[in-house]
C-alpha positions in Angstrom: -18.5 35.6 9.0 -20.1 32.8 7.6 -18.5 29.5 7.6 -18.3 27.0 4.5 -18.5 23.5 5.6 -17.0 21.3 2.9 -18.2 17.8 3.3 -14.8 14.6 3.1 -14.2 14.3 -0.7 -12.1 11.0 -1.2 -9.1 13.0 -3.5 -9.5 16.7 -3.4 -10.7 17.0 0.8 -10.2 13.6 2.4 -11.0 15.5 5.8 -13.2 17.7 4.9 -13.0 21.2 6.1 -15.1 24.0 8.0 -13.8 27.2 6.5 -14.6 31.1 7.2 -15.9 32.9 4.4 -16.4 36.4 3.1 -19.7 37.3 2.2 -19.6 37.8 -1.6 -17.3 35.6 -2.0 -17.5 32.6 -4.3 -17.5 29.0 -3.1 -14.7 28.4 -5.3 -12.4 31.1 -4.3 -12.8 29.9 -0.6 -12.1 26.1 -1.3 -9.0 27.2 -3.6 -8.1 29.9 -1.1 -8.1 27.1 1.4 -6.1 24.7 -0.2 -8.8 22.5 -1.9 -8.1 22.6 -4.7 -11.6 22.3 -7.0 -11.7 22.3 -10.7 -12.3 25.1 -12.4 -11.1 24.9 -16.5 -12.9 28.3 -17.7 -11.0 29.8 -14.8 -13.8 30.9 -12.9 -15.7 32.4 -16.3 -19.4 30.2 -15.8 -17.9 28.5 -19.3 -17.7 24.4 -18.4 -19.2 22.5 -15.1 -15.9 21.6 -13.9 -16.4 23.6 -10.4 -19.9 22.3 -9.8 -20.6 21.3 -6.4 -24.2 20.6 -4.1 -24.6 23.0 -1.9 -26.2 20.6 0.9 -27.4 22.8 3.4 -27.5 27.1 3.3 -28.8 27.0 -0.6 -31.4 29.4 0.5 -29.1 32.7 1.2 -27.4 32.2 -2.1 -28.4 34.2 -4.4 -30.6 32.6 -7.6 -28.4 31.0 -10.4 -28.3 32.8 -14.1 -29.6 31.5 -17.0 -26.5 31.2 -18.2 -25.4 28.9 -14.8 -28.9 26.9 -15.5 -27.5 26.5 -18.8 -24.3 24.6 -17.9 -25.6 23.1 -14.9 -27.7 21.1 -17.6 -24.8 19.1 -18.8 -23.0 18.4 -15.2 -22.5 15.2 -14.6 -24.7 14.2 -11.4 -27.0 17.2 -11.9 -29.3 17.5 -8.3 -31.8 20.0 -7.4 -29.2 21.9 -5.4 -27.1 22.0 -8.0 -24.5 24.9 -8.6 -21.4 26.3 -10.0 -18.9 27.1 -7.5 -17.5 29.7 -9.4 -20.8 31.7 -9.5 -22.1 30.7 -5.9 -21.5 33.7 -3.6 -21.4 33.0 0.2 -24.1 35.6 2.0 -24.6 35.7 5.3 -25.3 32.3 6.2 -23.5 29.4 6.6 -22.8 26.7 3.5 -22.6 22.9 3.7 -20.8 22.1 0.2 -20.3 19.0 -1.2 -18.0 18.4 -4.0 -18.6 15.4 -6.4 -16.9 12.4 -7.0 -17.1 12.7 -10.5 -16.7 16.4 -13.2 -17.2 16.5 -16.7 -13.6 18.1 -17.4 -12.3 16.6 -21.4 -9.0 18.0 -20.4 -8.0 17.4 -16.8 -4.2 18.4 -15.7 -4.3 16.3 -12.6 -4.9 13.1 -14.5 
């Protein structure tokens, strides 16, 4: 199995983690599987950019976003060229270096 490496994230993976992963599964499901506990407001539905994360390293096995994700992804704060939705990112058959940023364009957070 592949392995997700999520990089140190100062509030929601201080230590980062180096997690196993089911191929077709999504990067979010495996962070919130694994107790980190990412944003995801539409509840997973590619509605809001809450989840997005840069997929550092491994972006190549991922299968290519929608429209509808390139859509979004135009309004996330932080935008990069590797760039994705968590929630719509499924893990393949090679291994994933996520990071998750600092900052997420959520108008109605519950943790704050």
């Amino acid at each position: 199995m592949p392995n997700i490496i999520f990089l140190p994230h100062e509030e929601i993976c201080p230590e980062g983690a180096s997690i196993e992963a089911e191929s077709g599964t999504s990067i979010c499901d495996v962070a919130l599987a694994n107790g980190i506990e990412i944003e995801h407001a539409c509840e997973k539905s590619c509605a809001c950019t809450t989840c997005h994360v840069y997929v550092r390293e491994g972006m190549d096995s991922l299968e290519d976003p929608t429209e509808d994700e390139e859509d979004l992804l135009d309004k996330a704060w932080g935008l990069e060229p590797d760039s994705r939705l968590s929630c719509q990112a499924r893990v393949a058959d090679k291994d994933l270096v996520v990071e998750i940023p600092k900052y997420t364009l959520n108008q109605v957070s519950e943790q704050h």
